[in-house]
PDB file of N, CA, C and O in Angstrom:
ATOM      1  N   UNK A   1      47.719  36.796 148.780  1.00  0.00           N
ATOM      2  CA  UNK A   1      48.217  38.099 149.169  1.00  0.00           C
ATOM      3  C   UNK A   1      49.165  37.968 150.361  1.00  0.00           C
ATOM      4  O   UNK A   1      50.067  38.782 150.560  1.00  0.00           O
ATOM      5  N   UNK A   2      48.996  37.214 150.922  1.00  0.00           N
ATOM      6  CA  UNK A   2      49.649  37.174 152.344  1.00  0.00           C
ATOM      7  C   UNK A   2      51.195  36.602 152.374  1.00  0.00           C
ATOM      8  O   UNK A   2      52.237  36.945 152.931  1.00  0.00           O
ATOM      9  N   UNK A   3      50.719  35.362 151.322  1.00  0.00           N
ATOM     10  CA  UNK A   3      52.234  34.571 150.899  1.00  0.00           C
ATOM     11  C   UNK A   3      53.374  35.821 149.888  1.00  0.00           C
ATOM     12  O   UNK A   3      54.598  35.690 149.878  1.00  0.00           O
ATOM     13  N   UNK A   4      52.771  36.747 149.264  1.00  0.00           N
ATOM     14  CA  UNK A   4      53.232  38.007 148.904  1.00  0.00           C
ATOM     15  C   UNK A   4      53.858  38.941 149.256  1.00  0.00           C
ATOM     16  O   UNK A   4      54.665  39.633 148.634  1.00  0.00           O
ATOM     17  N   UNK A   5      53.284  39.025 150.906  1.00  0.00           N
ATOM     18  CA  UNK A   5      53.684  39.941 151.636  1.00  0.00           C
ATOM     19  C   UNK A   5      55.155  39.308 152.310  1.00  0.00           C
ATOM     20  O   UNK A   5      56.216  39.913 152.463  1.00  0.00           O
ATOM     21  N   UNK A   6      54.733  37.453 152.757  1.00  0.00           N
ATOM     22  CA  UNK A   6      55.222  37.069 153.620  1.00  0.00           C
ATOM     23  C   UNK A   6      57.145  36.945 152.768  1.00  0.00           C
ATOM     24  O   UNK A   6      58.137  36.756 153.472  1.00  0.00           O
ATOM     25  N   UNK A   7      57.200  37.065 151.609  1.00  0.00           N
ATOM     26  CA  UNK A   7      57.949  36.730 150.356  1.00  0.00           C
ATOM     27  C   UNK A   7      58.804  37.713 150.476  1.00  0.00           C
ATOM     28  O   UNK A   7      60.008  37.508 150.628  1.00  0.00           O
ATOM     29  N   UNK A   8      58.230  38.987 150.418  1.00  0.00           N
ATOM     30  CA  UNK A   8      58.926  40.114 150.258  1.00  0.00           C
ATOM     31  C   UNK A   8      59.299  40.928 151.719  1.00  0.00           C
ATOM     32  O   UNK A   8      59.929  41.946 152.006  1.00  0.00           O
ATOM     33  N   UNK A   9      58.661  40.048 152.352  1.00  0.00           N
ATOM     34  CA  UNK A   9      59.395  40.546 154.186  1.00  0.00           C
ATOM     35  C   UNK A   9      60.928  39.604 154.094  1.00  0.00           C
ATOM     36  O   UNK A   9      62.014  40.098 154.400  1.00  0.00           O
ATOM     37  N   UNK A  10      60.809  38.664 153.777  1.00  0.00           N
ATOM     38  CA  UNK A  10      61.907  37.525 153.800  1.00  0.00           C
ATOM     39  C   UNK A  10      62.884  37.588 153.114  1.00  0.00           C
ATOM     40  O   UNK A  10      63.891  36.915 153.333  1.00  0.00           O
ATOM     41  N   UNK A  11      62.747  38.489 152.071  1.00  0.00           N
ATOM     42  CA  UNK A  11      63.957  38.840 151.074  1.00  0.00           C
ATOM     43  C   UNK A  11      64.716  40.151 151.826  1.00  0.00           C
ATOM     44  O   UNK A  11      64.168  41.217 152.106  1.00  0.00           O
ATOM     45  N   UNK A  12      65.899  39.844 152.037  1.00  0.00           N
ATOM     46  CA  UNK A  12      66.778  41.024 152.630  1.00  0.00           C
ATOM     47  C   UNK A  12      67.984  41.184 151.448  1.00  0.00           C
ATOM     48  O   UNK A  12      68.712  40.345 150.917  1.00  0.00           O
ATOM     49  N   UNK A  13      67.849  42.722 151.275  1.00  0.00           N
ATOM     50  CA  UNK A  13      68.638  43.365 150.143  1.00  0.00           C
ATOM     51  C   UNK A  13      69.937  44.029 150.933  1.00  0.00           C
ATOM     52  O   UNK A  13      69.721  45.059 151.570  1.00  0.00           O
ATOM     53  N   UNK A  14      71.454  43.406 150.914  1.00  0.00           N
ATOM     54  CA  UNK A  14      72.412  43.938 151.555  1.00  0.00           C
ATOM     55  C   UNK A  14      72.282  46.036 151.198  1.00  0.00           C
ATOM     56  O   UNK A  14      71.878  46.654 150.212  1.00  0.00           O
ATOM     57  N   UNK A  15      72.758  46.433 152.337  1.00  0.00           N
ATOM     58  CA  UNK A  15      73.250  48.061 151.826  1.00  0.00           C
ATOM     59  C   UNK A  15      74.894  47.738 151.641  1.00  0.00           C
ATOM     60  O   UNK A  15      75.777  46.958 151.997  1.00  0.00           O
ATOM     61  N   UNK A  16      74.648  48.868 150.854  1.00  0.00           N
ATOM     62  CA  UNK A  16      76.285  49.056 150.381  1.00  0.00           C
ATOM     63  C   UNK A  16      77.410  49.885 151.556  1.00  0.00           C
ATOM     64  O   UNK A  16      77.063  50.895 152.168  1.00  0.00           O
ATOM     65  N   UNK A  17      78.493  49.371 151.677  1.00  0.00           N
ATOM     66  CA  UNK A  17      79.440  50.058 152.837  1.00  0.00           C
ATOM     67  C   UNK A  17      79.009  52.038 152.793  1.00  0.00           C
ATOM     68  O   UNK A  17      78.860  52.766 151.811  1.00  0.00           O
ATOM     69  N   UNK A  18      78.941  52.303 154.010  1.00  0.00           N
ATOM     70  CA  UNK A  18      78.604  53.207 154.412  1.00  0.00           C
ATOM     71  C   UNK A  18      76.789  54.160 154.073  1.00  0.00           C
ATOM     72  O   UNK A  18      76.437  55.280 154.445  1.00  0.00           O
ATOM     73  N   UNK A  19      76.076  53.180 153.305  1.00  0.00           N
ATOM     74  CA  UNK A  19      75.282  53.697 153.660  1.00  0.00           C
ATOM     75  C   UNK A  19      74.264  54.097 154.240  1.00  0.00           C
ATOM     76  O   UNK A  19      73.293  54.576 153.654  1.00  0.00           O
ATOM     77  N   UNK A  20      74.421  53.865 156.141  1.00  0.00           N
ATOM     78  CA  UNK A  20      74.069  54.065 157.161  1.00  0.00           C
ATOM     79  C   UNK A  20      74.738  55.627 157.080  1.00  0.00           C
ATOM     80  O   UNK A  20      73.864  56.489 157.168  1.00  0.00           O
ATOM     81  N   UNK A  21      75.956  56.097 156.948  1.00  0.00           N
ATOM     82  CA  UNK A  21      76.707  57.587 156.981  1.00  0.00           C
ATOM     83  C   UNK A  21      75.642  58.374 156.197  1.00  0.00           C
ATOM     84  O   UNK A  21      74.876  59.183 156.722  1.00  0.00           O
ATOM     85  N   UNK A  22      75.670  58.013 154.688  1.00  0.00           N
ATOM     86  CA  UNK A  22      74.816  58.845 153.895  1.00  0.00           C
ATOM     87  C   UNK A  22      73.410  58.951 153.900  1.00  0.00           C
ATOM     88  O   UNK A  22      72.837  59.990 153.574  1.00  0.00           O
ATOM     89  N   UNK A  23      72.799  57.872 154.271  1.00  0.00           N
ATOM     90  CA  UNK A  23      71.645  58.111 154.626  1.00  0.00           C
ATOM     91  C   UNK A  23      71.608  59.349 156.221  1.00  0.00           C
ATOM     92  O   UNK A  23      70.467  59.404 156.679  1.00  0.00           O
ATOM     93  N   UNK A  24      72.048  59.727 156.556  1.00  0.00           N
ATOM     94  CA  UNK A  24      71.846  60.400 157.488  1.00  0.00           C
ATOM     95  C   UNK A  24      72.819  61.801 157.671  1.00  0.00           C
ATOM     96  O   UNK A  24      73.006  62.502 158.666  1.00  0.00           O
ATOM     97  N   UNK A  25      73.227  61.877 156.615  1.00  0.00           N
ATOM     98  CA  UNK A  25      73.906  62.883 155.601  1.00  0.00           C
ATOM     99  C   UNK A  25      72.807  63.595 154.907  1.00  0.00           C
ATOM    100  O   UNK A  25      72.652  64.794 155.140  1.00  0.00           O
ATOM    101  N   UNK A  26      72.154  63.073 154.209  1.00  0.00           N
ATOM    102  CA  UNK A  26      70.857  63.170 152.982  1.00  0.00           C
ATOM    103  C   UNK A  26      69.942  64.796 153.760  1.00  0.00           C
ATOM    104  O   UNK A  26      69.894  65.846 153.118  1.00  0.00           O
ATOM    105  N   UNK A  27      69.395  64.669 155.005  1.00  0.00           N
ATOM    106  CA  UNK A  27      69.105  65.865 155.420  1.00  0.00           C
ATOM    107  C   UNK A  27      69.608  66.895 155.831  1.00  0.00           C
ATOM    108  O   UNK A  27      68.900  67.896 155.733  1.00  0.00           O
ATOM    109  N   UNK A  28      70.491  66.998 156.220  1.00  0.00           N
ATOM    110  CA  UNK A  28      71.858  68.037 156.601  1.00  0.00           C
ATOM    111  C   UNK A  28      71.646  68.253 154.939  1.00  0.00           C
ATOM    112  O   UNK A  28      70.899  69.159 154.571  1.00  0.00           O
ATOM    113  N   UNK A  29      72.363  67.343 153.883  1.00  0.00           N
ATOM    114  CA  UNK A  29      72.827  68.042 152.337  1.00  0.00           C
ATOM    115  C   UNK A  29      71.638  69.125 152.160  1.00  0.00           C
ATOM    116  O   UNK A  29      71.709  70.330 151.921  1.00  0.00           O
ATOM    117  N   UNK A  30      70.543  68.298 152.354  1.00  0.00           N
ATOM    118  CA  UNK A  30      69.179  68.936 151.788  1.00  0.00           C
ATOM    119  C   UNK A  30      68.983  70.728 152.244  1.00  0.00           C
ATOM    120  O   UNK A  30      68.873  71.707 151.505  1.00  0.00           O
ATOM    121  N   UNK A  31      68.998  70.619 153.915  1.00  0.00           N
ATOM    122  CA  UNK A  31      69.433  71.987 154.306  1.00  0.00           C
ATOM    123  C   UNK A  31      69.876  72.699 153.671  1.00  0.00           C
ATOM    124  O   UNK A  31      69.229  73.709 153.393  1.00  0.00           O
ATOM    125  N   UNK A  32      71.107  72.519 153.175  1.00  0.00           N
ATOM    126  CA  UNK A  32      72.405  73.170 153.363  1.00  0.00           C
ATOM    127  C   UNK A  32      72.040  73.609 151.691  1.00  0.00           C
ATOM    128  O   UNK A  32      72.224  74.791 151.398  1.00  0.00           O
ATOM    129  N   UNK A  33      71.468  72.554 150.485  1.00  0.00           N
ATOM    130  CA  UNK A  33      70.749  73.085 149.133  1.00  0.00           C
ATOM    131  C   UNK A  33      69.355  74.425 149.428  1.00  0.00           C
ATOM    132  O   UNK A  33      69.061  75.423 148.770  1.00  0.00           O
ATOM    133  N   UNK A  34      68.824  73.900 150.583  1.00  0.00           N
ATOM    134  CA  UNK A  34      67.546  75.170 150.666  1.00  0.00           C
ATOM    135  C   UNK A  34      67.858  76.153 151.327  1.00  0.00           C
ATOM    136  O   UNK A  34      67.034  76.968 151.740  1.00  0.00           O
ATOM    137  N   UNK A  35      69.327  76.232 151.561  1.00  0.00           N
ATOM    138  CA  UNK A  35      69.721  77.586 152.533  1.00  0.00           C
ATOM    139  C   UNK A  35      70.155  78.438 151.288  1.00  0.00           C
ATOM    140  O   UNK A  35      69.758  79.590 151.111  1.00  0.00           O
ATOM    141  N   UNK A  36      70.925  77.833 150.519  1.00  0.00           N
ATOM    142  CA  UNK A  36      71.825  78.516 149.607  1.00  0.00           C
ATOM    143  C   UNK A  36      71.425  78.859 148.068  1.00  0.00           C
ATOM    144  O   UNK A  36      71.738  79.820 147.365  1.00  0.00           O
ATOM    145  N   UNK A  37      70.699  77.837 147.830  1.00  0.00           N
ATOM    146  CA  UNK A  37      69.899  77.967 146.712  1.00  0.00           C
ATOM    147  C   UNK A  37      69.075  79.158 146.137  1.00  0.00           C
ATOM    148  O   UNK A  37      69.214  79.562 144.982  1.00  0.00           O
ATOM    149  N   UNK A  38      68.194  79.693 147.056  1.00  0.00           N
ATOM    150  CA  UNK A  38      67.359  80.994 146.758  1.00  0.00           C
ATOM    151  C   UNK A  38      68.558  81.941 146.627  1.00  0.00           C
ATOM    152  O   UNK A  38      68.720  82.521 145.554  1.00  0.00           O
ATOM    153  N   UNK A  39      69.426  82.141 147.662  1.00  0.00           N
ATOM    154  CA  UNK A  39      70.307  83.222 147.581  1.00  0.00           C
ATOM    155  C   UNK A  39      71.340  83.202 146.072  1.00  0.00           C
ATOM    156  O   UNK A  39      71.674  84.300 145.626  1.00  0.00           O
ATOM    157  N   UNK A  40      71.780  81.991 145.384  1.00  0.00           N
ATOM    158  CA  UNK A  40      72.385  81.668 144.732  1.00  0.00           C
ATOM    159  C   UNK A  40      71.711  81.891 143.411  1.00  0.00           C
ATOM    160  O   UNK A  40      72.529  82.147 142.527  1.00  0.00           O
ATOM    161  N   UNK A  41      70.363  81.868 142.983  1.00  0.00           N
ATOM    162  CA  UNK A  41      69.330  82.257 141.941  1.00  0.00           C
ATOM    163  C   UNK A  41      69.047  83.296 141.935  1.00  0.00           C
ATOM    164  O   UNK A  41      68.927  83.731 140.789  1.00  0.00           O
ATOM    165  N   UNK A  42      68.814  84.156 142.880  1.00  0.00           N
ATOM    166  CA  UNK A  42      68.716  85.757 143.059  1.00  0.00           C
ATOM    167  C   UNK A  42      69.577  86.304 142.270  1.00  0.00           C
ATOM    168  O   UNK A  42      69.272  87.048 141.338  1.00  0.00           O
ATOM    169  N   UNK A  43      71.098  85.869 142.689  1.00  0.00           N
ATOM    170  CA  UNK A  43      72.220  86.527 142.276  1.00  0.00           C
ATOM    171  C   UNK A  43      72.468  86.086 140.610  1.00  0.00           C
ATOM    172  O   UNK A  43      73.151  86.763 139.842  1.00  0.00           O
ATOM    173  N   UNK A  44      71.820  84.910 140.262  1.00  0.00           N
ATOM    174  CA  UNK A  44      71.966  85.054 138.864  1.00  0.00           C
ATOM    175  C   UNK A  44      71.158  85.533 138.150  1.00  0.00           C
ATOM    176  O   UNK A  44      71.568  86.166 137.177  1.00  0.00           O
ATOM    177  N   UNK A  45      69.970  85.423 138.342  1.00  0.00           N
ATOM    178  CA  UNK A  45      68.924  86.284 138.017  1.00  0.00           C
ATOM    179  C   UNK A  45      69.073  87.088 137.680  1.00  0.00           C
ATOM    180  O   UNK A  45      68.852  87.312 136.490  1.00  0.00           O
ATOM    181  N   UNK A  46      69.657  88.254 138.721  1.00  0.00           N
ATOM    182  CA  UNK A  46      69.600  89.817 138.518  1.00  0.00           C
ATOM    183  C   UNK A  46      71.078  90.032 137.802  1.00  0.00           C
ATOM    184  O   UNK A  46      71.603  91.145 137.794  1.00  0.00           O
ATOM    185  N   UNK A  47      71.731  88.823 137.175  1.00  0.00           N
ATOM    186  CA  UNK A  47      72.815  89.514 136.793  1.00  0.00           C
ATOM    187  C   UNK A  47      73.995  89.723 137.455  1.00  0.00           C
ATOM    188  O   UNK A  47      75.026  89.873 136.801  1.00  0.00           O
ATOM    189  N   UNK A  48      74.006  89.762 138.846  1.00  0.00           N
ATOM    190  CA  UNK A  48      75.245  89.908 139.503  1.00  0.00           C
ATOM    191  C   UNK A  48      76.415  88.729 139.800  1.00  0.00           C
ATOM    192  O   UNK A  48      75.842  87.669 140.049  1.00  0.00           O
ATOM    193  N   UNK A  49      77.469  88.633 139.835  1.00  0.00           N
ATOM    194  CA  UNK A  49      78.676  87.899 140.247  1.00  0.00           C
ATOM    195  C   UNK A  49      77.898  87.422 141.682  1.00  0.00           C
ATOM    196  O   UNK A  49      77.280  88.140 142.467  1.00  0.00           O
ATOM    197  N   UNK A  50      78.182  85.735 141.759  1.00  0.00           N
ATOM    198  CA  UNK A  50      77.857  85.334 143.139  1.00  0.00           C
ATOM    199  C   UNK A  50      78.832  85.279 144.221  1.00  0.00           C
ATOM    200  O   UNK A  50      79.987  84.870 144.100  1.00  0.00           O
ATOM    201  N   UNK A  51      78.337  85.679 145.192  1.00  0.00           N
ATOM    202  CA  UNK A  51      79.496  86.197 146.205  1.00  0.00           C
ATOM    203  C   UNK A  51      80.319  85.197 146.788  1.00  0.00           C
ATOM    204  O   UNK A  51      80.041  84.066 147.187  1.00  0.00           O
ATOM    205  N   UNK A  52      81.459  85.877 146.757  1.00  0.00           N
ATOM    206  CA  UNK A  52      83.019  84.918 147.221  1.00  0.00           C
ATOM    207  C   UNK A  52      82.620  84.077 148.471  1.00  0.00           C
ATOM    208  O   UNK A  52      83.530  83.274 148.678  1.00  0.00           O
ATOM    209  N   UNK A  53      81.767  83.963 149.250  1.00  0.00           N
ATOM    210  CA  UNK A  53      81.449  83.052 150.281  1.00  0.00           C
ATOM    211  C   UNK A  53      80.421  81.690 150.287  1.00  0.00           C
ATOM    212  O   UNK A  53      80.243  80.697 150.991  1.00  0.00           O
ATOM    213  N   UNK A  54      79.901  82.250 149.129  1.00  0.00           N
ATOM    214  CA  UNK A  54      78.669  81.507 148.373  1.00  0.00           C
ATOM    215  C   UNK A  54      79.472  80.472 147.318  1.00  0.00           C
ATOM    216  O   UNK A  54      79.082  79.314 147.171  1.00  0.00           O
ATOM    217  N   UNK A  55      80.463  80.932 146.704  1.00  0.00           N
ATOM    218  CA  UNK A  55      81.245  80.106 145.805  1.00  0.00           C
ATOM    219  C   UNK A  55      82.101  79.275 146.936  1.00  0.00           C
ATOM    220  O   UNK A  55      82.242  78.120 146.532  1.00  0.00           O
ATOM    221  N   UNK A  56      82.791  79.498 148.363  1.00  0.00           N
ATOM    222  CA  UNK A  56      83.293  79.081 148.577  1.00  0.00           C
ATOM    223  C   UNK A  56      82.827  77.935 149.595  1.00  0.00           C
ATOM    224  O   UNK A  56      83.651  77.132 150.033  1.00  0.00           O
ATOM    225  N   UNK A  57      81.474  77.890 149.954  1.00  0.00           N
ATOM    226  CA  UNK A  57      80.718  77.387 150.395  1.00  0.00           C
ATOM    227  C   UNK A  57      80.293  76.193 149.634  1.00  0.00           C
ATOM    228  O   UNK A  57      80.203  75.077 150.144  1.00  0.00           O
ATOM    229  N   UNK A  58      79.983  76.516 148.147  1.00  0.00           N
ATOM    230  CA  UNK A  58      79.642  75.099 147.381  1.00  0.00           C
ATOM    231  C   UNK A  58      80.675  74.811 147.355  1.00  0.00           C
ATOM    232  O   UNK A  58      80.797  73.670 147.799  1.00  0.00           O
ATOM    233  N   UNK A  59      81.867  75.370 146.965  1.00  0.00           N
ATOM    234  CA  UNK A  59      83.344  74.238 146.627  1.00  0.00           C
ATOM    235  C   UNK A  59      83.742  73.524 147.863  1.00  0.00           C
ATOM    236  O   UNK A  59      84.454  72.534 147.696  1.00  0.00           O
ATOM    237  N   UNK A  60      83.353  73.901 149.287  1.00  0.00           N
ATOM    238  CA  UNK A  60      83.667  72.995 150.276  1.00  0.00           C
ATOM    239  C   UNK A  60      82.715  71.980 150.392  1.00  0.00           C
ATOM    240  O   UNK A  60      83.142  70.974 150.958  1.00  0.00           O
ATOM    241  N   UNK A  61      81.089  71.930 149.878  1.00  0.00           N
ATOM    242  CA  UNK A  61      80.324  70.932 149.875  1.00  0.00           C
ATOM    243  C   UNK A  61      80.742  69.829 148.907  1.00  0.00           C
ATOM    244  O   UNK A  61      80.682  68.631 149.183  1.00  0.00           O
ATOM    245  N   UNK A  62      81.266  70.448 147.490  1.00  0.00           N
ATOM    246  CA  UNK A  62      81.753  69.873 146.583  1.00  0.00           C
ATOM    247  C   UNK A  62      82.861  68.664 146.599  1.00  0.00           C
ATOM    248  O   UNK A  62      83.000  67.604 145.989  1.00  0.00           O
ATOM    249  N   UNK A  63      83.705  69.506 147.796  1.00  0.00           N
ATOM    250  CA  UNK A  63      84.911  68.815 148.177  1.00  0.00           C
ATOM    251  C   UNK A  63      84.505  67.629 148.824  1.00  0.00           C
ATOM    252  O   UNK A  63      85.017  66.521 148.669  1.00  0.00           O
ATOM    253  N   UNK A  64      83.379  67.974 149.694  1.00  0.00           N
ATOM    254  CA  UNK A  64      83.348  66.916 151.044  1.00  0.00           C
ATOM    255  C   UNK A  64      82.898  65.633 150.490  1.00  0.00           C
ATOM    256  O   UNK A  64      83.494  64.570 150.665  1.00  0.00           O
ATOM    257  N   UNK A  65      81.781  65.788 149.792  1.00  0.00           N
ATOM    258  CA  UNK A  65      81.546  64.867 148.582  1.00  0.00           C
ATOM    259  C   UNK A  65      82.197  63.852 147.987  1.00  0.00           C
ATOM    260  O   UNK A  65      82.123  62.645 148.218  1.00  0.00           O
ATOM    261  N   UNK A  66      82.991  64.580 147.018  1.00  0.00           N
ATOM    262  CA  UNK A  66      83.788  63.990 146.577  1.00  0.00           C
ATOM    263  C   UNK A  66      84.801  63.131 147.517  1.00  0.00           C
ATOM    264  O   UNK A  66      84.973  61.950 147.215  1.00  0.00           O
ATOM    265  N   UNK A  67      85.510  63.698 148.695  1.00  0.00           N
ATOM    266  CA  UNK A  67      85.995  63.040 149.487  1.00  0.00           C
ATOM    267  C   UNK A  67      85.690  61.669 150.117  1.00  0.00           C
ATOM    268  O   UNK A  67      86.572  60.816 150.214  1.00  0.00           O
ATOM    269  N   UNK A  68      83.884  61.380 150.729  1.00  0.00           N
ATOM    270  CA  UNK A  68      83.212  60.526 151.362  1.00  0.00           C
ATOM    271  C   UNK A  68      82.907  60.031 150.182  1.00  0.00           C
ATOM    272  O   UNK A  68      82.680  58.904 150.623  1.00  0.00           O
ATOM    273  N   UNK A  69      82.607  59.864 148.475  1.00  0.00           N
ATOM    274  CA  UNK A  69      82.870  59.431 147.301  1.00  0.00           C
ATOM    275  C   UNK A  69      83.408  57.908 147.424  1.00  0.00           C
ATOM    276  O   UNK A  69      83.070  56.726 147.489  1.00  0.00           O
ATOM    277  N   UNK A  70      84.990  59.221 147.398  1.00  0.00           N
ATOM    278  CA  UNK A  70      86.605  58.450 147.055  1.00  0.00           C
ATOM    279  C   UNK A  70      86.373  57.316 148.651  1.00  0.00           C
ATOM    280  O   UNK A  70      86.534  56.096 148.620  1.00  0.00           O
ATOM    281  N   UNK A  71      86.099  57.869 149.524  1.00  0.00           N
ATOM    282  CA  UNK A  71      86.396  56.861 150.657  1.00  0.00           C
ATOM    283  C   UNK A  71      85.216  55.690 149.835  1.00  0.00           C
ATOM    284  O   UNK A  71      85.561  54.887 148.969  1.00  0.00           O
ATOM    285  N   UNK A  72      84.490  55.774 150.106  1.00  0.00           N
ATOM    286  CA  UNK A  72      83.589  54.764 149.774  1.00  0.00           C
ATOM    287  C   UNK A  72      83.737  53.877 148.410  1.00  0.00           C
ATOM    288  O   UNK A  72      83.204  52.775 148.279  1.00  0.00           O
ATOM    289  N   UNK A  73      84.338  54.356 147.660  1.00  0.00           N
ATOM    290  CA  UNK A  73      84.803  53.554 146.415  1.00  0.00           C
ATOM    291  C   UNK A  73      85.897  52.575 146.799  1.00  0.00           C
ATOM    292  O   UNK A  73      86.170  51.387 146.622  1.00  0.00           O
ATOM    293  N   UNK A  74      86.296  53.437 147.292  1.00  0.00           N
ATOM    294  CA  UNK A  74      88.133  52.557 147.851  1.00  0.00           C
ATOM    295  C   UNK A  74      87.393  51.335 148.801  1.00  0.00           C
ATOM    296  O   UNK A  74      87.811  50.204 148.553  1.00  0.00           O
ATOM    297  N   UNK A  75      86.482  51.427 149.716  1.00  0.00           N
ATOM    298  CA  UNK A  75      85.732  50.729 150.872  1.00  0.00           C
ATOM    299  C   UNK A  75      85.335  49.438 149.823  1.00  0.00           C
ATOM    300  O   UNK A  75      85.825  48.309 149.776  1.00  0.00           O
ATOM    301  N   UNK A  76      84.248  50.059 148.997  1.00  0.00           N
ATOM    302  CA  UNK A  76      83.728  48.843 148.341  1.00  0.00           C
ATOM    303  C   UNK A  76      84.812  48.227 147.593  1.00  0.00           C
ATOM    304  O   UNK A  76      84.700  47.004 147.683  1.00  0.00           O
ATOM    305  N   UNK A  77      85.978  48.622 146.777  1.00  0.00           N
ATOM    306  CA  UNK A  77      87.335  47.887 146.178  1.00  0.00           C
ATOM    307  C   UNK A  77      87.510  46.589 147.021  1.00  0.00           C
ATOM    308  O   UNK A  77      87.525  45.429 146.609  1.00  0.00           O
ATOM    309  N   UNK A  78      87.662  47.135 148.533  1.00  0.00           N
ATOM    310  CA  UNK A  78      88.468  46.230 149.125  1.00  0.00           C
ATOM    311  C   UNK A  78      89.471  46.908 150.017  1.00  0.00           C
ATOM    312  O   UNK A  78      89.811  46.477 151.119  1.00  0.00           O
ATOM    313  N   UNK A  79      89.972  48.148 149.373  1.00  0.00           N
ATOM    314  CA  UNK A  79      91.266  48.696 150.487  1.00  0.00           C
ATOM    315  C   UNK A  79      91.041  49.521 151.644  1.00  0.00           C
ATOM    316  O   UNK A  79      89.975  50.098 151.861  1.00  0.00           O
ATOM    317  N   UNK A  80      91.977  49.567 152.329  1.00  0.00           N
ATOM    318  CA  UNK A  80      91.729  50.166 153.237  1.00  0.00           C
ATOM    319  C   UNK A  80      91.365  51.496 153.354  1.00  0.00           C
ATOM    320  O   UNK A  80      91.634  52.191 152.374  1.00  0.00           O
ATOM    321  N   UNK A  81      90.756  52.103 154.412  1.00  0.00           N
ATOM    322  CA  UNK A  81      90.404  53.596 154.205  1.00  0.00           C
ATOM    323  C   UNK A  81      90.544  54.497 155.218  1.00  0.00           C
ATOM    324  O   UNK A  81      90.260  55.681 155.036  1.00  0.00           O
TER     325      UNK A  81
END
């Protein structure tokens, strides 16, 4: 058991470029899903159009995303960023 333990302390698994950023991203996102979420199900629920601040709110999370994405793809390629 011990030589088991001692095996799998000794094996180091590289992280991938930037994810020290996203890991510490991960709770902020999480927030920012349990802020908006209830309000965002309400409004479909009952049928109503979701409000222009609520749409514009996910498309800027959407964006940012995608943005720190694209950086990080380009990172792991090789090019500059």
């Amino acid at each position: 058991m011990l030589a088991a333990k001692n095996l799998a302390e000794s094996i180091d698994i590289p992280k991938f470029p930037g994810a020290g950023v996203l890991g510490a991203l991960v709770p902020l996102v999480a927030l920012v899903i349990l802020a908006t979420l209830p309000s965002a199900t309400a409004y479909v629920a009952a049928g109503r159009p979701v409000p222009r601040w609520l749409l514009a709110a996910l498309a800027g999370i959407g964006a940012a995303f995608a943005m720190v994405f694209g950086l990080l793809r380009r990172k792991s390629a090789g090019g500059a960023a």
